[in-house]
C-alpha positions as CSV (number, residue, x, y, z in Angstrom):
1,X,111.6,75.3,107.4
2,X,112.3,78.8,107.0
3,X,111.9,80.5,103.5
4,X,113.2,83.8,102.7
5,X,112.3,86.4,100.1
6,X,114.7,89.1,99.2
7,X,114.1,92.8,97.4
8,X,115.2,96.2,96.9
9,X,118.1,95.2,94.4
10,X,118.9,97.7,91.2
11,X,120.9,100.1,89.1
12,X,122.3,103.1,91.1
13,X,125.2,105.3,90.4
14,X,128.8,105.1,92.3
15,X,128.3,106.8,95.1
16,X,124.4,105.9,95.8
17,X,122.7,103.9,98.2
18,X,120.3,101.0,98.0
19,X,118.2,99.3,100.8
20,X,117.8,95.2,100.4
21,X,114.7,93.8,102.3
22,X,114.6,90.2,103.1
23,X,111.8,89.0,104.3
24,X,111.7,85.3,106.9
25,X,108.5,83.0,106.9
26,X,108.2,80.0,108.7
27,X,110.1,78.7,111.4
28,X,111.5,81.9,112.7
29,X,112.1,81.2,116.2
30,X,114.8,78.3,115.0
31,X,116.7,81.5,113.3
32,X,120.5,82.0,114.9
33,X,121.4,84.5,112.6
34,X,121.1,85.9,109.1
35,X,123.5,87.2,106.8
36,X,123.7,88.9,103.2
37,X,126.3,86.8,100.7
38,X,127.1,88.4,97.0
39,X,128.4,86.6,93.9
40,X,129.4,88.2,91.2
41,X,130.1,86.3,87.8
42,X,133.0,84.2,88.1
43,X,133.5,84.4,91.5
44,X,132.3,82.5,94.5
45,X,129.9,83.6,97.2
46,X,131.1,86.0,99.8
47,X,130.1,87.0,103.3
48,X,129.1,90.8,102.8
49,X,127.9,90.8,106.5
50,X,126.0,88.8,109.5
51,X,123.3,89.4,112.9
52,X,122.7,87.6,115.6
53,X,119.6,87.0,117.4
54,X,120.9,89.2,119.7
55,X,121.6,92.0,117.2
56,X,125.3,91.9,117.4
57,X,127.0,92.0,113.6
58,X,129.7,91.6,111.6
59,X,131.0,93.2,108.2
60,X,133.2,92.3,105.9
61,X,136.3,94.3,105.3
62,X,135.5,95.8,102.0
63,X,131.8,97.2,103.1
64,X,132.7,98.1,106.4
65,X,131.6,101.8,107.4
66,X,129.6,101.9,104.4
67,X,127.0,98.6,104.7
68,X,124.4,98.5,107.8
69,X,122.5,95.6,108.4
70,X,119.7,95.5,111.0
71,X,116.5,93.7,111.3
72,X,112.9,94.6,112.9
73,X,111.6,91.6,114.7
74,X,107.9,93.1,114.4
75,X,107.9,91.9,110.3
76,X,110.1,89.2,110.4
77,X,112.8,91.4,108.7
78,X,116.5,92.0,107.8
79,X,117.6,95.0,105.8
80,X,120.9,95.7,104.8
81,X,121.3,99.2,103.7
82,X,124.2,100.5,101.4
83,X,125.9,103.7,101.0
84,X,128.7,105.0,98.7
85,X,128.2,102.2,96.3
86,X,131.1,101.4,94.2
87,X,130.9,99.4,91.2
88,X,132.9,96.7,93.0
89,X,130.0,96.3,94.9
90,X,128.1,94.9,91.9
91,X,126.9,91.1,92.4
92,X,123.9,89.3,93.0
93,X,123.3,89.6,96.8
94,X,121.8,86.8,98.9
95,X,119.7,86.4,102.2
96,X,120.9,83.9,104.3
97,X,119.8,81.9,107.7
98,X,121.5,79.9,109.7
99,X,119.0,77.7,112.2
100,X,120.6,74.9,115.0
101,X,118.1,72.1,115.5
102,X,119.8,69.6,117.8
103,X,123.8,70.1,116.9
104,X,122.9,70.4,113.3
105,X,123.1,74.0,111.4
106,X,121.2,74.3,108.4
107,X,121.2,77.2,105.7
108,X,118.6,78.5,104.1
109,X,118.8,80.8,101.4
110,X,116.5,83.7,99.5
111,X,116.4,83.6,96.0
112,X,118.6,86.9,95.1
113,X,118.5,90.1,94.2
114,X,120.8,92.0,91.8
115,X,122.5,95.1,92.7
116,X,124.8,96.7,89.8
117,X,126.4,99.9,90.5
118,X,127.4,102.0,87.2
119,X,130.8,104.5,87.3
């Protein structure tokens, strides 16, 4: 079991930067990689970007240059920071884990945080 606990979200002007924290308990050695999702209403969830255990990433096309996620093994944490905010950027933002226990991947997921970003 791996539980997750996400922070950091709120109201910022375009332009301006946030920090989400998200925060792994449990089984944390089963952890392949984590990943921030966002939904915003009426859409589905998207893939904002990814880390591997070995700290390698991946971004999605529209944050890419502007989103940095990193983790600090120390707390058991992955950050993703965001800079030049745009109010396309607005969603609710997830933490996401993905563990491998035999062949089998399972997902576990944090509970949200809401990031709006005003024009």
């Amino acid at each position: 079991q791996v539980q997750l606990v996400e922070s950091g979200g709120g109201l910022v002007q375009a332009g301006g930067s946030l920090r989400l924290s998200c925060a792994a308990s449990g089984n944390i050695f089963s952890i392949n990689t984590m990943g921030w999702y966002r939904q915003a209403p009426g859409k589905q969830r998207e893939l904002v970007a990814i880390i591997s255990l070995g700290a390698s990433t991946n971004y999605a096309d529209s944050v890419k240059g502007r989103f940095t996620i990193s983790r600090d093994n120390v707390k058991n944490t992955v950050y993703l920071g965001m800079n030049s905010l745009k109010p396309e950027d607005t969603a609710a933002y997830y933490c996401n884990a993905k563990t491998l226990r035999g062949i089998t991947t399972y997902d576990y997921w944090g509970q949200g945080t809401q990031v709006t970003v005003s024009s």
